[in-house]
C-alpha positions in Angstrom: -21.2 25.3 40.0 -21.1 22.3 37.9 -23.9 21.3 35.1 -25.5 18.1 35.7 -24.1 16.5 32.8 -20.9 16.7 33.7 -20.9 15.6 37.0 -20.0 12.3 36.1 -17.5 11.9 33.4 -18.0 8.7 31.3 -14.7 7.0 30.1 -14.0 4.1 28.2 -13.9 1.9 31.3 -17.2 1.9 32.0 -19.0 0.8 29.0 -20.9 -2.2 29.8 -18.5 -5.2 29.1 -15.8 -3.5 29.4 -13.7 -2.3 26.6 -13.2 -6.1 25.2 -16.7 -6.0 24.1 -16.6 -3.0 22.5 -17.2 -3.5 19.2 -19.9 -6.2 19.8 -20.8 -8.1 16.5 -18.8 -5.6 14.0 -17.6 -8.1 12.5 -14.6 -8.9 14.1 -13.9 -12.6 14.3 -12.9 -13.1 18.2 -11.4 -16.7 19.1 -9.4 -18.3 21.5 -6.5 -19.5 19.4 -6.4 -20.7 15.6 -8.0 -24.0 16.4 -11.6 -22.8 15.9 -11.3 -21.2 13.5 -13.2 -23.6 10.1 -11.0 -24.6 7.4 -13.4 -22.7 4.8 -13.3 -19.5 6.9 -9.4 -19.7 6.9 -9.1 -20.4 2.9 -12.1 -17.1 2.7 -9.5 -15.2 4.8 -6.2 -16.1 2.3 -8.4 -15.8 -0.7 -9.4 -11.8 0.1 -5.6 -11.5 1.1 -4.8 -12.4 -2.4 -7.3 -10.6 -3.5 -6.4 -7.5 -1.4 -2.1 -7.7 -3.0 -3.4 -8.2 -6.4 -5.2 -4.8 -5.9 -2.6 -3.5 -4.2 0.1 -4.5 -7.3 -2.4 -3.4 -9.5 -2.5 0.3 -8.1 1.5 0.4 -8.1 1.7 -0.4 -11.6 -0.3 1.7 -12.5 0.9 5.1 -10.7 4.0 4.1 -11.6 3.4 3.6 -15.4 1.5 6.7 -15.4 4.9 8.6 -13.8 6.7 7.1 -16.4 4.4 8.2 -18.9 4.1 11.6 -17.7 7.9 11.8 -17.8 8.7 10.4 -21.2 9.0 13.9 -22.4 8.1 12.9 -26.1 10.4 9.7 -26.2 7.2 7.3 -27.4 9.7 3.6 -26.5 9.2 5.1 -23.3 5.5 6.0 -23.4 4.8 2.7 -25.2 6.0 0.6 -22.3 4.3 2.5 -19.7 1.0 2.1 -22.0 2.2 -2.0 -22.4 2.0 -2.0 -18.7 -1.0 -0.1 -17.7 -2.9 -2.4 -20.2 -1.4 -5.7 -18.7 -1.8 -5.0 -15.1 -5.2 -4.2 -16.1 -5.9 -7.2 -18.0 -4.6 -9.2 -15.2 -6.9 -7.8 -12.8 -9.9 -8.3 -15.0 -8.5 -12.3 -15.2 -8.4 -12.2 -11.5 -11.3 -10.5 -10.3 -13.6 -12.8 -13.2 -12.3 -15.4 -11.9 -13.2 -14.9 -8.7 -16.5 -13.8 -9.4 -17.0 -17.1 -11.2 -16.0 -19.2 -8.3 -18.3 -17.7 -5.8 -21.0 -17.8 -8.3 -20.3 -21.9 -9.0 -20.0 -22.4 -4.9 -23.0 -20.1 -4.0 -25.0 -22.3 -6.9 -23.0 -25.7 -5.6 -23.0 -25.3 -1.6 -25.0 -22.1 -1.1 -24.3 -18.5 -0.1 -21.5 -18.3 2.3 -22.4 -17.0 6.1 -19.6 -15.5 7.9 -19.9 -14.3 11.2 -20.4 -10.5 11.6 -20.7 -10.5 7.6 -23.3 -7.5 6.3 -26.1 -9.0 4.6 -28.0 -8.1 2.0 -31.7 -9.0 1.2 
């Protein structure tokens, strides 16, 4: 006796479209090749990857300064550079993020918000 349910499994074969169309509009830029892709939406994409390292450097500094600060064990040359660093990587990212909040704000005011495909939007 089987439930009526599961009399017919449903697998990831049969969504309609296939599996390639899976995700829809998620925001997932889908294009035959590099040579569609816009000049602006190319410079977006190495401008967030920047973004995203500078982050990423920023975070490693600063577990690693706090390590080093956790294991000074009273020596305070040792605690001072972890502090020197902590307060530099974190001045850095303050630089970097302002500036790229200034940018967007001169090109939104210049050329007008930005519309990426798939982008969330917010009225």
């Amino acid at each position: 006796m089987t439930h009526k349910n599961m009399s017919q499994p449903t697998i990831p074969a049969q969504i309609r479209g296939g599996v390639s169309n899976l995700f829809g509009n998620a925001g997932f830029v889908t294009t035959e090749g590099t040579g569609n892709i816009p000049l602006a939406l190319r410079i977006g994409v190495l401008v967030n990857t920047a973004l995203m390292l500078t982050g990423m450097v920023f975070l490693l500094l600063t577990v690693y300064s706090g390590i080093q600060w956790m294991m000074a064990g009273g020596n305070e040359e040792t605690v001072k550079k972890a502090r020197t660093r902590i307060v530099r990587a974190t001045i850095g990212l303050i630089i970097v993020v302002g500036s790229w909040i200034i940018t967007r704000l001169i090109l939104n005011a210049v050329f007008g918000p930005v519309r990426q495909p798939g982008a969330i939007r917010f009225n």
